[in-house]
C-alpha positions, 0 to 999 in steps of 0.5 A: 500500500505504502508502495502505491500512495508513493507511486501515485504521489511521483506520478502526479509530480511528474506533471509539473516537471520542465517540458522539453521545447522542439528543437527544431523550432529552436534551430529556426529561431536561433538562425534568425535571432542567436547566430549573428552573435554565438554562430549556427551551432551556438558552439562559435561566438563571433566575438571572445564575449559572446558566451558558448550556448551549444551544449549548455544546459536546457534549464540554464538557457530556459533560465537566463533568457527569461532573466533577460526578459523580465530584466532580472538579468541586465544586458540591454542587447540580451533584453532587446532579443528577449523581448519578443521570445514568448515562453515557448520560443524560449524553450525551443531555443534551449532545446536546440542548444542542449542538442548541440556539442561544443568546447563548453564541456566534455561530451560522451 
């Protein structure tokens, strides 16, 4: 019984676990607002201030953009090209970054 109520508890949080965005909407949006700044891939910055997106983590992504949007997070740059994401976008961009392999840590 106690298994059960446990079970039945982990399933109903499961809900309210972060949602996956759609990769390759992400790749899509990232070619018209990311790639001029941090490349294709997210893994090539044109400039050495530019940080490495590809590889980093989904809900760090999720996390900084929305910083940057609500001003949280101050770079008047960042702000101008988080604005116009809605909550979605936002996802699918960090679904599209995770996916991609970089220099930023070891991949396997």
């Amino acid at each position: 019984m106690r298994f059960l109520i446990i079970a039945a508890a982990l399933l109903a949080l499961s809900g309210t676990a972060y949602a996956r965005g759609n990769a390759a909407n992400g790749k899509a949006i990232s070619e018209k607002v990311c790639a001029a700044c941090h490349g294709v891939d997210g893994a090539r910055p044109v400039a050495p201030e530019n940080p490495i997106l590809g590889g980093q983590y989904e809900d760090y992504i999720v996390k900084a953009l929305s910083d940057y949007k609500s001003g949280k997070r101050a770079n008047p740059i960042m702000k101008a090209f988080a604005d116009p994401l809605q909550k979605k976008d936002i996802e699918d961009l960090a679904a599209w970054f995770s996916s991609r392999k970089s220099n930023l840590h070891f991949q396997r």
